[in-house]
N, C-alpha and C positions, 0 to 999 in steps of 0.2 A: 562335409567330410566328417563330419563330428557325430552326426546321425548314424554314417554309412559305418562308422568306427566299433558307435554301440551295441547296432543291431548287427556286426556281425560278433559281436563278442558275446553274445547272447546264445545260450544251447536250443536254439529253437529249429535246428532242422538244415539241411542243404537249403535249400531255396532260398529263406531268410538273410541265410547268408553270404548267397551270389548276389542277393537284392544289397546288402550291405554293401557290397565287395563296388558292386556296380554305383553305388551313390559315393562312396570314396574316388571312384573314379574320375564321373561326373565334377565331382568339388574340387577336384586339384586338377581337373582338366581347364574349370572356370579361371582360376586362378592368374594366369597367364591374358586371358581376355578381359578380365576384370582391369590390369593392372594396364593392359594397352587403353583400356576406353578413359582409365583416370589420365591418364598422359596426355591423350589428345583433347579433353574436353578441361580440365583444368588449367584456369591461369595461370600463366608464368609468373610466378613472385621474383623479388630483387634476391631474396637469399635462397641458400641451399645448392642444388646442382644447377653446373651449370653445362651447358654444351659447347 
């Protein structure tokens, strides 16, 4: 997200910057699947949340 951020803030042209627009997307689409695969593949510790 941090790539797609800079390079659209960059005066490099449309294109550049639907390729920005598009890697922001991408990265905070991941976000959400990222956070599912830590849940299911990490052990359950004694602290923290509990269910």
């Amino acid at each position: 997200m941090t790539v797609g951020s800079m390079l659209s803030a960059l005066p490099a042209g449309f294109v550049l910057f639907l390729a920005g627009r598009a890697l922001q997307g991408v990265g905070l689409g991941l976000v959400p699947l990222a956070t599912a695969i830590a849940v299911t593949t990490c052990p359950r510790s004694g602290g923290g949340r509990t269910r």
